[in-house]
C-alpha positions as CSV (number, residue, x, y, z in Angstrom):
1,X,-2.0,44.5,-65.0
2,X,-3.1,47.4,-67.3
3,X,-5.9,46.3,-69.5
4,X,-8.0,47.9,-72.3
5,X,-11.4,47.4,-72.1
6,X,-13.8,48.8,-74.5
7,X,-16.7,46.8,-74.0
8,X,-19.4,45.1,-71.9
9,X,-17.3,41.4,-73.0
10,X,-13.7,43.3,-72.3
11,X,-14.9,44.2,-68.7
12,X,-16.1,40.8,-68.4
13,X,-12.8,39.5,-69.1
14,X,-10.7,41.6,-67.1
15,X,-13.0,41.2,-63.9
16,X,-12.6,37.2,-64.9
17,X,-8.8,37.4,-65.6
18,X,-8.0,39.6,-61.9
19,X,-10.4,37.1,-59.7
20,X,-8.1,33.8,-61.6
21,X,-5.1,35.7,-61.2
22,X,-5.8,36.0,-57.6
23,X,-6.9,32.2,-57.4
24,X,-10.7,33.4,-56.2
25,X,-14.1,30.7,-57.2
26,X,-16.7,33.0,-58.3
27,X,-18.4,32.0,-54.9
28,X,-15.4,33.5,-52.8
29,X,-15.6,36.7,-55.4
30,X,-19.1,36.9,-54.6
31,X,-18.9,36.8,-51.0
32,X,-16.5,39.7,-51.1
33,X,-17.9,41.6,-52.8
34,X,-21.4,40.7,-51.7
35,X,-23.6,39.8,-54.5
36,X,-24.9,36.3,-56.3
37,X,-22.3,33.8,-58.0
38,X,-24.8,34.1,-60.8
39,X,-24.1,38.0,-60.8
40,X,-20.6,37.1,-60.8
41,X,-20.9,34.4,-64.0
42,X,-23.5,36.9,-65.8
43,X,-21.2,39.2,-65.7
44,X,-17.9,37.1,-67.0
45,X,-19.8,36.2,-69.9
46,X,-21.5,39.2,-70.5
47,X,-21.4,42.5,-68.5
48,X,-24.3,43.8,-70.5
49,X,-26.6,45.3,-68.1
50,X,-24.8,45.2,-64.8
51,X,-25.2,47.8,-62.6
52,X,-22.3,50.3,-62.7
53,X,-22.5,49.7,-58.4
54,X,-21.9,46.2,-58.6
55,X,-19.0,46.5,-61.2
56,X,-17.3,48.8,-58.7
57,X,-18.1,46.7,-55.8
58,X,-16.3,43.8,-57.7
59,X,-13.5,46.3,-59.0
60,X,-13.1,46.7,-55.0
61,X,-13.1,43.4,-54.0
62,X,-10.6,43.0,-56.5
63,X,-8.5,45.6,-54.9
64,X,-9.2,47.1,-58.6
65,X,-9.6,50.4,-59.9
66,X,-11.2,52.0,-62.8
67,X,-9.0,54.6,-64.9
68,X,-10.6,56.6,-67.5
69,X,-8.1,58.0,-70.2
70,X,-8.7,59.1,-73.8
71,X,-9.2,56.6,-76.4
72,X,-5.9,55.3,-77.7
73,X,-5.7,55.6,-81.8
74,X,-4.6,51.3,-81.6
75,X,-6.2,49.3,-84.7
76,X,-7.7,45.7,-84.0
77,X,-4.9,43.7,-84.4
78,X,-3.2,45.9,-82.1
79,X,-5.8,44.9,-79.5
80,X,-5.4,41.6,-80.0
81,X,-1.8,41.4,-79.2
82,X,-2.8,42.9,-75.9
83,X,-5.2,40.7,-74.7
């Protein structure tokens, strides 16, 4: 499950897309990774201002992990056929 995410929104959705894929409520999600269901929503919808601890906590409870490679030279409507 390789996923770009360039964004606050693309994290969102990738964190959103894992915790479905794995059949987990945002309660159960929460509990794992222990933080709020509202964290867990806030962040789905809109990562902006999450703390960087709690992403990785989620990324965890995931059984996730964050790769950090240069920046692909892909135009938009080659992102779009990714996602």
């Amino acid at each position: 499950m390789d996923q770009i995410a360039r964004s606050t929104k693309d994290i969102g959705n990738v964190l959103r897309n894992a915790r479905k894929a794995q059949g987990l409520t945002q309660d159960e999600l929460a509990s794992r990774a222990g933080v709020w269901q509202r964290t867990i929503s806030h962040i789905e919808t809109n990562a902006s201002g999450a703390k960087l601890d709690t992403l990785f906590d989620l990324l965890a409870a995931l059984d996730l992990e964050l790769h950090i490679t240069p920046r692909s030279k892909l135009t938009p409507s080659d992102l779009e056929d990714i996602f």
